[in-house]
Residue frames as a rotation matrix with the C-alpha (Angstrom) as fourth column:
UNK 1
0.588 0.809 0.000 0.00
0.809 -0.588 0.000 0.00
0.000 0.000 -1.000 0.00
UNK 2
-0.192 -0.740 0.644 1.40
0.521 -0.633 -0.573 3.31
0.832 0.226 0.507 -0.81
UNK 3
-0.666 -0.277 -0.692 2.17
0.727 -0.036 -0.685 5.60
0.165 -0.960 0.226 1.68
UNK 4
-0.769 0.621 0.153 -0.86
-0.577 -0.777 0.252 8.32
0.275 0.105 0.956 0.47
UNK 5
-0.061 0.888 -0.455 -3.32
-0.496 0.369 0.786 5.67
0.866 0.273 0.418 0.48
UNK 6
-0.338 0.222 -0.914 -2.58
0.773 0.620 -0.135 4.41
0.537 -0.752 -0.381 4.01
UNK 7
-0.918 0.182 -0.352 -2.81
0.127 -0.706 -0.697 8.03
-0.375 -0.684 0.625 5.37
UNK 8
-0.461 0.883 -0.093 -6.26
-0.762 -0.340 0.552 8.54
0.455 0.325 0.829 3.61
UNK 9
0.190 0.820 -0.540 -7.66
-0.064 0.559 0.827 4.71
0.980 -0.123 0.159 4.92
UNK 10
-0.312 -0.037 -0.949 -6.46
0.689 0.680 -0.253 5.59
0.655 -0.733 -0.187 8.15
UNK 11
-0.949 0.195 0.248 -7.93
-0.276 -0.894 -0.352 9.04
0.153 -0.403 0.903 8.68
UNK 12
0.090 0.907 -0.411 -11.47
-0.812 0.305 0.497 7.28
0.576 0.289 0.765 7.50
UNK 13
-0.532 -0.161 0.831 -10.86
-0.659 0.695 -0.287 3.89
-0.532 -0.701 -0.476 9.36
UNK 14
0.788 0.424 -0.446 -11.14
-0.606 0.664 -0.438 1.75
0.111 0.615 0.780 6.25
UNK 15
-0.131 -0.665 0.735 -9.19
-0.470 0.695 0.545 -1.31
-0.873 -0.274 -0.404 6.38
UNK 16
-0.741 -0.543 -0.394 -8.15
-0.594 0.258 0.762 -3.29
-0.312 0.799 -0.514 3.10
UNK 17
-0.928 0.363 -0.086 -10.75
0.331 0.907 0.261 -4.66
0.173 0.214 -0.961 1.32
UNK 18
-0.371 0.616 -0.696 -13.40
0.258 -0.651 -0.714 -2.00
-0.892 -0.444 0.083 2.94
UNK 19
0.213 0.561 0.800 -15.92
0.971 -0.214 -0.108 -0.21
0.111 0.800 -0.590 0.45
UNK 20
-0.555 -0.743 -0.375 -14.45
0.729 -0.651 0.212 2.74
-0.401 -0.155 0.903 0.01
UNK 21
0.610 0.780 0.138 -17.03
0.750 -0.514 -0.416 5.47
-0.253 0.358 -0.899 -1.65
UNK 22
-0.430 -0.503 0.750 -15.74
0.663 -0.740 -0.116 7.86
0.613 0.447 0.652 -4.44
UNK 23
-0.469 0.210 -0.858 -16.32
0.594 -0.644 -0.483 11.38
-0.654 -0.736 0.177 -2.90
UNK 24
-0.912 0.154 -0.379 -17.52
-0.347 -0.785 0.514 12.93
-0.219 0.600 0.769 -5.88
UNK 25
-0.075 0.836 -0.544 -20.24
-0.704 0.342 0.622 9.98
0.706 0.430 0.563 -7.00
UNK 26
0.160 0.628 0.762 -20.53
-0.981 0.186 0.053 7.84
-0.108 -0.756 0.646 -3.95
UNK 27
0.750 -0.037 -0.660 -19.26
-0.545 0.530 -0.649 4.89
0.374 0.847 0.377 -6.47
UNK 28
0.626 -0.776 0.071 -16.48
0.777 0.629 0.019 2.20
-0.059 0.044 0.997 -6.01
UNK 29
0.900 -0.204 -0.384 -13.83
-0.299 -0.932 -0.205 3.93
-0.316 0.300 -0.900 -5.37
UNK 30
0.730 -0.625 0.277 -10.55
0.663 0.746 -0.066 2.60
-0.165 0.232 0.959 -6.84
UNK 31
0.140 -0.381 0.914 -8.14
0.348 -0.846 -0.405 5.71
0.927 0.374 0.014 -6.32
UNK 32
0.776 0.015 -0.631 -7.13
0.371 -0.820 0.437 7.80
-0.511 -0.573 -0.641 -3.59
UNK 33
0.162 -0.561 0.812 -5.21
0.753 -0.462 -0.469 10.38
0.638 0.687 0.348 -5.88
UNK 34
-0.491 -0.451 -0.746 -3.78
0.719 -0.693 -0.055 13.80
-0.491 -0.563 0.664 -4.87
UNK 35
0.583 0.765 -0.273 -6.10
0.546 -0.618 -0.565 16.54
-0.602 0.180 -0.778 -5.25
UNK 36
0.677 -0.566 -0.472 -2.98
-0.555 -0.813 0.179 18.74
-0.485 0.140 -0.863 -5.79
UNK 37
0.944 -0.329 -0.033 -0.70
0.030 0.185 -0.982 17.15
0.329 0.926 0.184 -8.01
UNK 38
0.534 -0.842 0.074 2.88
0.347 0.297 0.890 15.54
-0.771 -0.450 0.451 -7.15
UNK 39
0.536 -0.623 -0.570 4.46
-0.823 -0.537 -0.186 16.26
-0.191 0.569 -0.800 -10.29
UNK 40
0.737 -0.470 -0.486 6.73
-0.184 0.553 -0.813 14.38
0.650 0.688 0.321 -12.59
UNK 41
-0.417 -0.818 0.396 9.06
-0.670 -0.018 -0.742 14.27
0.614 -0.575 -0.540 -9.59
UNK 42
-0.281 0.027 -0.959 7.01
0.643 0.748 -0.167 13.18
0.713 -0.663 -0.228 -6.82
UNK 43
0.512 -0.158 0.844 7.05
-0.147 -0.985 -0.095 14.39
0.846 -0.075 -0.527 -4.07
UNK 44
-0.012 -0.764 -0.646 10.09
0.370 0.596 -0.712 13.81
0.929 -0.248 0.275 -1.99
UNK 45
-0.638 -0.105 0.763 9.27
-0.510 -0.685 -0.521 16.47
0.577 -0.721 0.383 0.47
UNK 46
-0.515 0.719 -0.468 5.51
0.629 0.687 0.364 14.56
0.583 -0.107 -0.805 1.28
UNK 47
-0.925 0.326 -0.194 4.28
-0.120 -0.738 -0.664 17.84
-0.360 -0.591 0.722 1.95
UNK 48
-0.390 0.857 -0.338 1.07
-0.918 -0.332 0.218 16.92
0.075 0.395 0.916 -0.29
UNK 49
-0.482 0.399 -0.780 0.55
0.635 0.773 0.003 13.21
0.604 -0.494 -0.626 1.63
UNK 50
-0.861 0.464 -0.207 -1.82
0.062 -0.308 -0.949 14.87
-0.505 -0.830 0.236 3.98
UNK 51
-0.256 0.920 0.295 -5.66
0.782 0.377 -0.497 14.09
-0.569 0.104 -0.816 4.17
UNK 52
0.155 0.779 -0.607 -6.48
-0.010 -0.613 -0.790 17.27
-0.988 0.129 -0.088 3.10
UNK 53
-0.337 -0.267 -0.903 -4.94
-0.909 -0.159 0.386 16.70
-0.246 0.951 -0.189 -0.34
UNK 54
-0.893 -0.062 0.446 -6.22
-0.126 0.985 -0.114 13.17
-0.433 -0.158 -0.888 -0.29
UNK 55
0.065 0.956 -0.285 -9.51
-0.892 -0.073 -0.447 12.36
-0.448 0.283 0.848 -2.66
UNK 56
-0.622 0.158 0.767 -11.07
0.219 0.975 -0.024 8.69
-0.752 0.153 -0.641 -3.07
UNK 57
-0.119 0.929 -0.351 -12.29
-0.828 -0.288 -0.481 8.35
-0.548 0.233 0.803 -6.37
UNK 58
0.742 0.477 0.472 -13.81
0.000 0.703 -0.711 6.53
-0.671 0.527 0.522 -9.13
UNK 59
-0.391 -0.491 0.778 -10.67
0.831 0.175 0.529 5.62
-0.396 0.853 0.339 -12.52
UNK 60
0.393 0.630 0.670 -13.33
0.762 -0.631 0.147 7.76
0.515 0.453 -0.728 -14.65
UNK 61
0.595 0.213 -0.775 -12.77
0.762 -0.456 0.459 10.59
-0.256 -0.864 -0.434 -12.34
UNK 62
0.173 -0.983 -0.065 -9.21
0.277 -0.015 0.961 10.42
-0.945 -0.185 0.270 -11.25
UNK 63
-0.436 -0.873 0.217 -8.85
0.665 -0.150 0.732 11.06
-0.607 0.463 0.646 -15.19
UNK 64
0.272 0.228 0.935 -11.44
0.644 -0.765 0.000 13.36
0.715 0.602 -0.355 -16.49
UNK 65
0.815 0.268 0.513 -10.68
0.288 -0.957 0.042 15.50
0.502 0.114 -0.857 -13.50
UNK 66
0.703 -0.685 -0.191 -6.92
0.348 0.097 0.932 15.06
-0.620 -0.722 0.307 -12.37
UNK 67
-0.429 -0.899 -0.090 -4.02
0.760 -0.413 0.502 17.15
-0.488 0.147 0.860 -12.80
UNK 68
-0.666 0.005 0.746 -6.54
0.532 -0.698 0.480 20.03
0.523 0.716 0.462 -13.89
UNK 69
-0.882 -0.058 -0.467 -6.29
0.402 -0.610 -0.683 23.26
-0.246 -0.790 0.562 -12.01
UNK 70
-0.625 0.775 -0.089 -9.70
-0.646 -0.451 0.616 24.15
0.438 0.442 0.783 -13.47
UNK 71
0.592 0.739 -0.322 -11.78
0.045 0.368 0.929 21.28
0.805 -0.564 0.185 -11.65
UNK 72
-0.273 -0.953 -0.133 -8.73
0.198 0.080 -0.977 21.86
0.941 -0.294 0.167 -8.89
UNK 73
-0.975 0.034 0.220 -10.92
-0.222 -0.214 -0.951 23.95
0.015 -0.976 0.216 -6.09
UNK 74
0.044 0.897 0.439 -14.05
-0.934 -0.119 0.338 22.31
0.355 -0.425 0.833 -6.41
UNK 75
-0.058 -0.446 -0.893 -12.05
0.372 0.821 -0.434 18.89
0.927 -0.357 0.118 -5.46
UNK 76
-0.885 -0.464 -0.040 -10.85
0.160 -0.224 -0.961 20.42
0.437 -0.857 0.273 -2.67
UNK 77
-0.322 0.886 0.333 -15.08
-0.944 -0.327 -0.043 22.08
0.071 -0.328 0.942 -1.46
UNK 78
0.290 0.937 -0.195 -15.88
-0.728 0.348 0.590 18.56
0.621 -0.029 0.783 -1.88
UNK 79
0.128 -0.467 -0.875 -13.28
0.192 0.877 -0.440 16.87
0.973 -0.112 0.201 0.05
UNK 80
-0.725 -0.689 0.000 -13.74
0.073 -0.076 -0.994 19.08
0.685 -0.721 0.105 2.58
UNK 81
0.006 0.998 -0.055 -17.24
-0.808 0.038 0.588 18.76
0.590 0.041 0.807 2.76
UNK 82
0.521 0.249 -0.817 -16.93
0.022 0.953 0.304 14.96
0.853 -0.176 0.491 3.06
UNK 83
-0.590 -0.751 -0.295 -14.19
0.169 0.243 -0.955 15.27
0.789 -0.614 -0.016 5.85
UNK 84
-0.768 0.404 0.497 -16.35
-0.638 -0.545 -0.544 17.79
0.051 -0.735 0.676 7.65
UNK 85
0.236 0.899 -0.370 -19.52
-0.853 0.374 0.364 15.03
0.465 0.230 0.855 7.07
UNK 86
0.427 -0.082 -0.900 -17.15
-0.250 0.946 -0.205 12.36
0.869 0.312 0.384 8.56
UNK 87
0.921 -0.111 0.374 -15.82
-0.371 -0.547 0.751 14.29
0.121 -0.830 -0.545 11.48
UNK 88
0.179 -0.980 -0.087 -11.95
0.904 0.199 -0.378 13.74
0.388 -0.011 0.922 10.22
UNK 89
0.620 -0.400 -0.675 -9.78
0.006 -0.858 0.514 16.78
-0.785 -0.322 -0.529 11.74
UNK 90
0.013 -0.707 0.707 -7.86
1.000 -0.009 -0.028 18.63
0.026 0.708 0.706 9.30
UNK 91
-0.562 -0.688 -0.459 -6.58
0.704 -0.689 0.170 21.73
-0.433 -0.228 0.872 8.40
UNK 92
0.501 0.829 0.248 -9.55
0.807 -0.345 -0.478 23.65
-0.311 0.440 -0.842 7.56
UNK 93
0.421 -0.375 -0.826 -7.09
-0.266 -0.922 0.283 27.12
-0.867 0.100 -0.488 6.94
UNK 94
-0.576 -0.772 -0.270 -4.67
-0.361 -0.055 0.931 25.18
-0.733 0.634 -0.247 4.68
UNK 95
-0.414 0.696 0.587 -7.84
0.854 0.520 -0.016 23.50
-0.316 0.494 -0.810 2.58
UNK 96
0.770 0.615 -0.171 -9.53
0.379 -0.656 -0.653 27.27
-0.514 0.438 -0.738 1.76
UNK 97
0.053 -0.875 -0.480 -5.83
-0.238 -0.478 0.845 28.28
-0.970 0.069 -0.234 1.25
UNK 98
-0.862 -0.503 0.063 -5.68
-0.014 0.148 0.989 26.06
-0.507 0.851 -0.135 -1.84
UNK 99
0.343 0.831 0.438 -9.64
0.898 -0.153 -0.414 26.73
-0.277 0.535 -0.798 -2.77
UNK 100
0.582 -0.110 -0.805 -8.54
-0.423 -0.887 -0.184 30.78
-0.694 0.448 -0.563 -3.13
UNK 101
-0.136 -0.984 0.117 -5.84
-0.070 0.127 0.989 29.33
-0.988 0.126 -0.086 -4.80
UNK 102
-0.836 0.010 0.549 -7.72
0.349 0.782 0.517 27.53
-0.424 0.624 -0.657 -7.82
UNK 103
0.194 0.980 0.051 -10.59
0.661 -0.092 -0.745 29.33
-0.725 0.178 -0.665 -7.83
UNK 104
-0.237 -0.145 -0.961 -9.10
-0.569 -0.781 0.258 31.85
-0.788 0.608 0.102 -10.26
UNK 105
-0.781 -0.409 -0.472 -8.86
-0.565 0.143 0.813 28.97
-0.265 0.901 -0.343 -12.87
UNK 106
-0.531 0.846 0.041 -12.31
0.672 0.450 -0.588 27.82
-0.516 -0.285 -0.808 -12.57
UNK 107
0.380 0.383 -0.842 -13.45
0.063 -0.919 -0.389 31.36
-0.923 0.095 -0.373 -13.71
UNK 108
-0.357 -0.454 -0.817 -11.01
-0.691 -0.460 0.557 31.45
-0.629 0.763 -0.149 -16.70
UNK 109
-0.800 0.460 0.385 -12.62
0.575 0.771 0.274 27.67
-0.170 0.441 -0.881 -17.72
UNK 110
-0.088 0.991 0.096 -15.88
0.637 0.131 -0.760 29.37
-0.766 -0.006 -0.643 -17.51
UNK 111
0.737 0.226 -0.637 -15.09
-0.288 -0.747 -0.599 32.32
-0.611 0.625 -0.485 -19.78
UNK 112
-0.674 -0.391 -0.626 -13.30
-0.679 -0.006 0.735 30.60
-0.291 0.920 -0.261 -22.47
UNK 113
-0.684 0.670 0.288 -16.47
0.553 0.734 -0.394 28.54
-0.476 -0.110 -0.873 -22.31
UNK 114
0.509 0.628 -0.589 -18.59
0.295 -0.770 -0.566 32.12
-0.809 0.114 -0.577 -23.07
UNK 115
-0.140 -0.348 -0.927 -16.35
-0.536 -0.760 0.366 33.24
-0.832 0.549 -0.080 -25.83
């Protein structure tokens, strides 16, 4: 088990084999991906292993909406939704930190949509 995917089934108290539920559709999840993006490196630091970057989803998802900063902070509203629905503790400051972040590019998706 990687080392993202043990901190995510042990914040939730799922144990191998558990039904895991996508956060986005409620589905199988078969994923626990980084909201934020490791990069072609990694990340050696493991500043972005932490729950709040942590989202169970569905395959489907994980690739229509990973590694794009345009579905980037409404990952993040719904993962902290679910946390807050599950009573995990997390960093509620450093979670809006990267919604202000993203939300710009959410806005620019919508208006090259309008043009």
């Amino acid at each position: 088990m990687q080392p993202h995917t043990k901190i995510y089934m042990d914040a939730f108290g799922y144990e191998k084999g558990d039904f895991i539920p996508s956060e986005i559709s409620g589905q199988r999840a078969v994923d626990i991906c980084h909201i934020k993006p490791r990069g072609a490196g990694g990340n050696p630091s493991k500043d972005l292993d932490r729950i709040e970057n942590l989202m169970a989803q569905t395959r489907e998802e994980h690739h229509n909406l990973g590694d794009k900063k345009s579905t980037t902070a409404d990952q993040y509203r719904k993962h902290m939704e679910f946390m807050e629905l599950n009573g995990i503790s997390f960093d509620y400051g450093w979670t809006e930190k990267q919604i202000q972040r993203y939300e710009v590019y959410e806005n620019d998706e919508m208006e090259s949509y309008a043009r």
